[in-house]
Structures are given as C-alpha cells and as structure tokens.
C-alpha positions as CSV (number, residue, x, y, z in Angstrom):
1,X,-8.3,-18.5,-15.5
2,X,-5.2,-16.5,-16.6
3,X,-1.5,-18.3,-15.6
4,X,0.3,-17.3,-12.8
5,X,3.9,-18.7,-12.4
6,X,5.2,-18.4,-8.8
7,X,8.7,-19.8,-7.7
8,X,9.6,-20.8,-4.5
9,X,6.6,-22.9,-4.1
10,X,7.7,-25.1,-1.8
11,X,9.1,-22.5,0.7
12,X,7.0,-20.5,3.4
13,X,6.0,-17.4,1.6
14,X,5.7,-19.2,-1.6
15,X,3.5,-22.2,-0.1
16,X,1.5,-19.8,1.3
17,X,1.2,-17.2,-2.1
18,X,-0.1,-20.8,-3.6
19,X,-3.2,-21.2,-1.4
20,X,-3.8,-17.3,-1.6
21,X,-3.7,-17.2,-5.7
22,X,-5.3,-20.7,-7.0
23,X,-8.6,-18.8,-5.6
24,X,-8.2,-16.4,-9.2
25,X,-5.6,-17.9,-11.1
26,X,-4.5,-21.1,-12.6
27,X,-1.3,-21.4,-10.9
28,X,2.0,-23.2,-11.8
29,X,4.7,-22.9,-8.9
30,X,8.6,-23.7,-9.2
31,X,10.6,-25.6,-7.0
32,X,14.0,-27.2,-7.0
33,X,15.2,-29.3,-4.3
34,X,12.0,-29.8,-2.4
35,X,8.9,-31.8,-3.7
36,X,5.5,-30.7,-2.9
37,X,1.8,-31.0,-3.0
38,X,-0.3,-28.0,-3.3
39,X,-4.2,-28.8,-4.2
40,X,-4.9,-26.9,-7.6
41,X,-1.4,-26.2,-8.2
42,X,0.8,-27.6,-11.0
43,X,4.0,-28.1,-9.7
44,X,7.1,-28.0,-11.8
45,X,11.2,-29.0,-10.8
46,X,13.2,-26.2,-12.4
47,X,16.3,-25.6,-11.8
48,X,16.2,-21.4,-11.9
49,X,20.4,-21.3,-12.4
50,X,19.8,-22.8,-15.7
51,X,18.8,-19.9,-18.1
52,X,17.9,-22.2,-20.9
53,X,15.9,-24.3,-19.2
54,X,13.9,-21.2,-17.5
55,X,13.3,-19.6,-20.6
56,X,11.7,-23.2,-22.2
57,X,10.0,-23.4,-19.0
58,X,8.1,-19.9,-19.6
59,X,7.5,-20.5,-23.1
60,X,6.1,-23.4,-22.2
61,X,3.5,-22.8,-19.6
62,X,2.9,-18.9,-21.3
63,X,2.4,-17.4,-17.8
64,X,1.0,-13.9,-17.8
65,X,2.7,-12.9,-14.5
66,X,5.8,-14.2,-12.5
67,X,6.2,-13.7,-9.1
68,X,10.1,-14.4,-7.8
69,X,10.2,-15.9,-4.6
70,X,12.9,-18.3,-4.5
71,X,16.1,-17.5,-2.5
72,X,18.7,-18.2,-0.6
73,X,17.0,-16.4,2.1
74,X,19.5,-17.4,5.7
75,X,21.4,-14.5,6.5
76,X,23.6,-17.0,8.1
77,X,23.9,-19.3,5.0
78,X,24.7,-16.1,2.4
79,X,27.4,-15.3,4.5
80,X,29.1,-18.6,4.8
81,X,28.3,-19.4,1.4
82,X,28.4,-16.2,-1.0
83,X,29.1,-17.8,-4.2
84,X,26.6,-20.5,-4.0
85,X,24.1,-18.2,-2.7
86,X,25.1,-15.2,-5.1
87,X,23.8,-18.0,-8.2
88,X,20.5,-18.3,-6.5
89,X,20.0,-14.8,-5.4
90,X,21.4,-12.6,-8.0
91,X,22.5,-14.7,-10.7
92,X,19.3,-16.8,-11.3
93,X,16.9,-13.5,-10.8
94,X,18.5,-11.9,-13.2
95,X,18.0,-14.1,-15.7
96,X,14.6,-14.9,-15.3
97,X,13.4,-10.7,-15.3
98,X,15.2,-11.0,-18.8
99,X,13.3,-13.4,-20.0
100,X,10.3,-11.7,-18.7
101,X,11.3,-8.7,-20.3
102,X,12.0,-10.4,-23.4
103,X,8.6,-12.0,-23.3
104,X,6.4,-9.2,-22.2
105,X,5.3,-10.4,-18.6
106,X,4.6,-8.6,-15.8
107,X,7.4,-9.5,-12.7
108,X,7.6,-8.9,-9.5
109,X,10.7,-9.7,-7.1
110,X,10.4,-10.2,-3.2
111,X,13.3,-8.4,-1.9
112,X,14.0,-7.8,1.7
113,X,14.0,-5.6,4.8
114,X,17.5,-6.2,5.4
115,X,18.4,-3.8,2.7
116,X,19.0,-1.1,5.2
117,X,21.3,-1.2,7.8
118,X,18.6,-0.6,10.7
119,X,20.4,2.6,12.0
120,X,17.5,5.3,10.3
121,X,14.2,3.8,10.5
122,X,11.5,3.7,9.5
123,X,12.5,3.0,6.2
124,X,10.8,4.3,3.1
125,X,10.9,3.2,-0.5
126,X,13.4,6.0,-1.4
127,X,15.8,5.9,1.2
128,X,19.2,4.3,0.0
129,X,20.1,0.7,0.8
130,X,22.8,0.1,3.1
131,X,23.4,-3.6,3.6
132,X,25.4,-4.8,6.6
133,X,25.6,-8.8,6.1
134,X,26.1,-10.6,2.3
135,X,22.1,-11.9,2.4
136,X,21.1,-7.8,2.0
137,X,24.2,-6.8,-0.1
138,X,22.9,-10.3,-2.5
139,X,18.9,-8.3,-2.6
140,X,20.3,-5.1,-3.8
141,X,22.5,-7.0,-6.6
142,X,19.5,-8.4,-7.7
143,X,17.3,-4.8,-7.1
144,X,19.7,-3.5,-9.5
145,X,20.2,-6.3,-12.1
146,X,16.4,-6.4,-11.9
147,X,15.9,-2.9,-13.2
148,X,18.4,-2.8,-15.3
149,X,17.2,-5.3,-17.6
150,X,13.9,-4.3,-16.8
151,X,13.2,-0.8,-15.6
152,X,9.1,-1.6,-15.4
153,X,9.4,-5.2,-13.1
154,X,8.0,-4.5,-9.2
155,X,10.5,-5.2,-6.3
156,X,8.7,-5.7,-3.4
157,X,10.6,-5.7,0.0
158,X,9.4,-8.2,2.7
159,X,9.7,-7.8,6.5
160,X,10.4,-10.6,8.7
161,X,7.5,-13.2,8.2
162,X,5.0,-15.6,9.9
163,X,2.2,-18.0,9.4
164,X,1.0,-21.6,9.3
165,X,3.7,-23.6,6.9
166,X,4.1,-26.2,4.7
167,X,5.9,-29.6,5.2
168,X,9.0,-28.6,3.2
169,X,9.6,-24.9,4.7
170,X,8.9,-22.8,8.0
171,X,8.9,-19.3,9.4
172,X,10.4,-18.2,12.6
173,X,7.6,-18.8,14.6
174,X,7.3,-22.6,13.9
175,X,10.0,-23.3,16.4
176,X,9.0,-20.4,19.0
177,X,5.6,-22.3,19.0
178,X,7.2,-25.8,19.8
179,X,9.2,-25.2,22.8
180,X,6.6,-23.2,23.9
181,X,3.8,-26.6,23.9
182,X,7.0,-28.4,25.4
183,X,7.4,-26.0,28.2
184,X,10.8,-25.2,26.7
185,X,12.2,-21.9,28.0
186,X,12.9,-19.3,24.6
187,X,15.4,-16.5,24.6
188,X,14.3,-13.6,22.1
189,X,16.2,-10.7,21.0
190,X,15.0,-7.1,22.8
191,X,17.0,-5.0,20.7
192,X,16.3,-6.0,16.9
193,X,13.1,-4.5,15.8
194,X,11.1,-5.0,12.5
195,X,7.8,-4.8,11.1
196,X,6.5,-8.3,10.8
197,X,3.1,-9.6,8.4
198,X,1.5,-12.8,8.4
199,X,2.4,-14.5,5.1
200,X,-0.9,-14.6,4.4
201,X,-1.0,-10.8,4.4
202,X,2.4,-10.6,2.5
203,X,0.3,-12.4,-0.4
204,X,-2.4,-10.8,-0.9
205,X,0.0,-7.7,-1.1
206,X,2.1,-9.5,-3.6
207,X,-0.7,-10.1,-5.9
208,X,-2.1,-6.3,-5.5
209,X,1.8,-5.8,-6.4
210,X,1.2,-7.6,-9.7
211,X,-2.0,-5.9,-10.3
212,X,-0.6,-2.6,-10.1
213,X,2.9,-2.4,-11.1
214,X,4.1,0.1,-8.1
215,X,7.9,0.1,-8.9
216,X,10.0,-0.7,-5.8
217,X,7.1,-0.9,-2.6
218,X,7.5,-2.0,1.4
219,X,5.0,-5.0,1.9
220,X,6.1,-4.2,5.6
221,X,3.3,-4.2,9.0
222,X,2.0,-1.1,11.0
223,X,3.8,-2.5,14.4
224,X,6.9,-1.8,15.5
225,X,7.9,-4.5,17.5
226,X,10.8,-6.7,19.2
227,X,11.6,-10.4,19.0
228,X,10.4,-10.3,22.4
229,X,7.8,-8.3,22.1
230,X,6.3,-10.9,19.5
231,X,6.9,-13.6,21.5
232,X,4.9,-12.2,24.4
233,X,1.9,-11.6,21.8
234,X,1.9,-15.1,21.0
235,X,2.0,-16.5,24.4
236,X,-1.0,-14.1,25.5
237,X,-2.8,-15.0,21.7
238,X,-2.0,-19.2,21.9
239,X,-2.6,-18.9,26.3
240,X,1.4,-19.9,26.9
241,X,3.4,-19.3,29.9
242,X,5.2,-16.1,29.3
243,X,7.3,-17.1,31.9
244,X,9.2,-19.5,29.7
245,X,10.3,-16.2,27.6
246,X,13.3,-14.3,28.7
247,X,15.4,-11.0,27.2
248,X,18.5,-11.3,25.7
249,X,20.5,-9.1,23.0
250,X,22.1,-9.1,19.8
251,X,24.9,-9.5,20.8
252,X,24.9,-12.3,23.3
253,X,24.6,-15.0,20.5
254,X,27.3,-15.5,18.2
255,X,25.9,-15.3,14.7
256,X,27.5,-15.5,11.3
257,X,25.6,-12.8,9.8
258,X,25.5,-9.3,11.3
259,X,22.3,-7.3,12.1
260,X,20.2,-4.7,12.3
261,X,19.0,-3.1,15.0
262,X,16.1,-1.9,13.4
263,X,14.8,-2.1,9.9
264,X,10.8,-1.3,10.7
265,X,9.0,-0.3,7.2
266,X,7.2,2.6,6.4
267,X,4.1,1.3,4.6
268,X,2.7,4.4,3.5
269,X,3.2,3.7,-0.1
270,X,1.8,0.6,-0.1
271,X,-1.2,2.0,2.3
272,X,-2.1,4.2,-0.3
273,X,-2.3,1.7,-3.2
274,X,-4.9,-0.6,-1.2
275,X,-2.5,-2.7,0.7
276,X,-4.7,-4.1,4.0
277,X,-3.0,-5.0,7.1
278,X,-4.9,-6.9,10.2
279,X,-3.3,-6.0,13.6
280,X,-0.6,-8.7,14.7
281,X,-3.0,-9.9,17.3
282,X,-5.5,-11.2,14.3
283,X,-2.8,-12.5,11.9
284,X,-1.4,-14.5,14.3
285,X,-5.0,-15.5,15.8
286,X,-5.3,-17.2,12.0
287,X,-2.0,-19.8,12.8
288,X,-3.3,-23.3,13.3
289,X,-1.5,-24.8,16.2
C-alpha cells in the first residue's frame, strides 16, 4: 500500500478520514495535543508550527499524499485568540504545502464554508470570499498562502459536519444527541442555513480530491437546511421527542464570532467529478447512538 499522511487525526473529520483511508492505504495520521488509537494507523505527535520538524517528519515517513486537516477550527476560539490560532491555521499550513511542494506530493487543504459571508448563496467555487469572523478571514490566508507556494495543491471547502466520533474530538451533533436521550430541551438556530455531510461522506470526497487534483472544490451536501431543520431530522431518524426542540435566532445568543446567515454550497463541481452524496436522512441513519 502506498503512504498517506493525514493530520488532524485525532479530531472528528480527521478520526473519521482514518477509518475511511486504512481500507487502501497505509496511513500515518498527525496529532499534537491529543493521543489516540486508530486500528491500522500509525500515529505520530508533531508539532505542525515547527517547520523543521515537519519537513524531517515527511522525509521520514516519504508519504505520497498529505491531507491537511488540522485547525483551529471554533469560530469562537479564532476570534478570541487570533494570534495563537493564526500559527495553527495559516502559519503551520503554509509551511507544510511548501514542503510538499518542495518534495513533489500531492496536498490537499480542508478549508471552510465560512469563507463567504452567507449573504449570496449558493456558493460556488468561483465566487469571491468574504469572511465575516477571524476563523474565515484565517481559511482564506491560508487559501492564498497555499497557492502561492503551490499553485497545483487542492483546497477543499467543508460545510458544517456530522457523524459518529472519536474519544478525543466531536461534531455538533454529539451534544444535540445527549440532551436529547436526557430529555433535555435544545434551542437551534432557524435562521443560519448550510449544507451539512456526514464526515464519512466528507472523506470519501477528500480522497477522490486527492485522486484527482480539482483545484479549489465544495465538498458541500445537496440540502439546504436549518439548525432546526436538522434537529427535527434527527429526532424523527433516532424516534426523539421533537417537542424538546424549540426555534430561536442568531441573534438571541451572544456569541464571539459573528455569522452567516447562509453559506449553503453549490456542489456541482464536485458532482461532476464523481463526488456521491446519500440524502441526510441515510447519513445520519449510519450514527451509532
């Protein structure tokens, strides 16, 4: 089997890349502050700020494809903590496409939905960004650092994200999916929209990505749909009480961040290139509960 190197092993999306890859690929995941098991996986602690120490790293394990998934990915957190965030998000990609570059190897970067400011969706591939919070303006640093220093890498922009998780990492549905087994009353947003994928889904896009080479492409869903909107799927999907769910908006809870009203993907692109997406109703049908 040929060497894939994924970062962000231990997060959600990265955990779940892992499970969807070691099927074809001997993979060797990165993560830094957050130990972690993954059956056929070989794990490494790296510290991705450190160029030196990535570029040993690479020519180390010889990887013949890197896929970038470790971030500083709150919207919150990036915009109480710029600097610190900016190393992880900008700084550290940038250094590790260059080394990619240097060393010939396909790359791909998981940017974000929340490149656009959600007032002119749905979003294609070559609309311009338009950040609104410092977690979006951090992506398109790194967009552009990325393909500056290497004009060929793939920059894949994710939507919002769900699925079973690891120990060390969740999505936004983890929680949703306690209170609602507690009987705890939820309040979702009815007024931010996005275009939401199963991480499972968002891998086995990733790794077509990697195939293929498709410049800048939305790994996005084909629904348009609500906070609240999702969370009625799942209570109807998992048989909870839908009562417990109630409307709320944006701007009823005080956030550090701000956002968009509505960042939904156009997935043509992505379509077109061989990119399969289940309805919501099956991906979330696959969540163990």
């Amino acid at each position: 089997m040929q060497k894939l190197l994924i970062t962000g092993a231990s997060g959600f999306l990265g955990w779940n890349l892992c499970q969807v890859a070691r099927a074809d690929w001997e993979v060797h995941g990165i993560y830094d502050r957050h130990p972690i098991e993954i059956p056929d996986v070989s794990l490494h602690q790296i510290d991705l700020t450190n160029a030196d120490v990535v570029t040993a790293e690479i020519e180390r394990i010889l990887p013949v494809g890197v896929i970038h998934l470790a971030a500083a990915s709150s919207p919150n957190f990036c915009q109480t903590h710029p600097a610190q965030s900016y190393l992880i998000n900008v700084t550290a990609t940038e250094n590790l496409a260059r080394v990619c570059f240097q060393a010939k190897i396909p790359f791909v970067f998981t940017s974000t939905d929340l490149v656009f400011d959600g007032t002119q969706p749905p979003y294609k591939e070559t609309d311009p960004v338009s950040p609104i919070n410092t977690y979006g303006e951090q992506k398109v640093a790194a967009e552009r650092g990325i393909l500056a220093v290497y004009p060929r890498a793939t920059i894949c922009r994710m939507p919002l994200m769900f699925g079973n998780a690891p120990p060390t990492a969740m999505s936004f549905i983890q929680p949703w999916i306690e209170s609602l087994k507690s009987d705890r009353s939820l309040q979702l947003f009815v007024d931010e929209f996005r275009t939401p994928v199963s991480a499972m889904t968002a891998a086995h896009g990733l790794l077509l990505a990697l195939q293929l080479a498709p410049g800048i492409i939305h790994l996005g869903g084909k629904e348009r749909i609500s906070r609240y909107e999702f969370g009625l799927l799942l209570a109807e999907v998992f048989n909870f009480d839908s009562a417990l769910l109630s409307p709320m908006k944006q701007q009823d809870l005080a956030m550090s961040a701000p956002r968009a009203a509505d960042v939904s993907f156009d997935i043509r692109k992505a379509i077109e290139f061989g990119y399969q997406v289940p309805s919501l109703r099956s991906q979330l049908a696959s969540i163990n509960i």
